[in-house]
C-alpha positions, 0 to 999 in steps of 0.5 A: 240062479244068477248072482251079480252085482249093480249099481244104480244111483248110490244104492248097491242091488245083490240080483239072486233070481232071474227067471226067464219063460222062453228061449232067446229065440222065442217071439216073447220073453218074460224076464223077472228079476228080484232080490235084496237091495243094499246102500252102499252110499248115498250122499244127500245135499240139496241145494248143491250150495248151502244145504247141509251133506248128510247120508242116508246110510251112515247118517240114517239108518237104511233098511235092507228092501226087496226089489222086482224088476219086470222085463217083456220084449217081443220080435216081430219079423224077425228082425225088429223088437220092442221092449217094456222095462218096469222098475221101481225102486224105494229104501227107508231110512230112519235115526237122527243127526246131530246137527241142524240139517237144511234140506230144500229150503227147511230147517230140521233143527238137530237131534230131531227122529226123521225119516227118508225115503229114496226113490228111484223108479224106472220105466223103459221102453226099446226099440232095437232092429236087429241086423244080424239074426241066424240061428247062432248069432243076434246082433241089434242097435236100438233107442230106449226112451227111459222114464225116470221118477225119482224122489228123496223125501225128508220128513220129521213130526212136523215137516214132510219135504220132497226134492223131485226129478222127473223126465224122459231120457233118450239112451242108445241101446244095443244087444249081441245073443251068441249061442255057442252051443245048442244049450248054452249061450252069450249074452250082451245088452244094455242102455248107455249113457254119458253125463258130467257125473261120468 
């Protein structure tokens, strides 16, 4: 059992379990992750200019939701290693605020219940090649392609409006697996990416 933390676009995930079916050497990993998800902050204003900021945790009430995050990598020859990553993710928000709230060209007047839904799947698929693989030591570079499906809904008694974003990005990827003994190990891996948001 592994506890850490991670941001992931406003909302703040608490991963208590992380199961793990082979060794770092193994052909074929399965890793399955899960636990609760927590909003931290989520800011809304859509559009940039003339929509009216409103959060869907202080503004709105946000429910505490599990996650799940599936993970499968296979190396072949030795040296070259694909990776498919699923992970959706969706919280519910639900109250009503005081003022009238423009969203996405539609007018909620104020005081009105609404409901929100945030959501942030991602699909990930790797390609790494690793140029260094010994028994103590993996060292790899690689490119992912992620998928992102994203959506904030908004909706009352009378509307139900959508702000979309769907599309591939390109993210460089890299790995170290460094077994410092023959039970115990270190392990560095990720996707990078550097936008105006930071």
């Amino acid at each position: 059992v592994v506890l850490y933390f991670v941001g992931d676009a406003g909302a703040i995930c608490l991963m208590w379990l992380i199961l793990i079916c082979s060794t770092a050497q193994a052909q074929t990993q399965f890793d399955l992750e899960t636990g609760p998800v927590f909003t931290g902050q989520n800011d809304v204003r859509i559009p940039g200019k003339g929509g009216t900021l409103f959060s869907l945790k202080d503004d709105l009430s946000s429910k505490t939701t599990p996650y799940v995050r599936l993970r499968v990598n296979h190396t072949f020859s030795n040296a070259h290693m694909l990776s498919l990553l699923v992970a959706p993710l969706s919280i519910e928000s639900k109250g009503s605020i005081d003022e009238d709230v423009l969203y996405n060209g539609t007018s909620f007047p104020a005081n009105t219940p609404l409901a929100a839904t945030y959501q942030f799947n991602s699909y990930r698929i790797t390609y790494r090649y690793l140029f260094v693989h010994n028994p103590s030591l993996w060292q790899g570079i690689g490119v992912t392609a992620k998928l992102r499906d994203a959506n904030i809904q908004l909706r009352s008694t009378d509307s139900v409006v959508d702000r979309k974003s769907v599309g591939p990005v390109p993210l460089p990827n890299f790995y170290v697996w460094w077994r410092y003994h023959k039970s115990f190990g270190f392990l560095l891996e990720g996707d990078a990416y550097a936008g105006p948001g930071g």
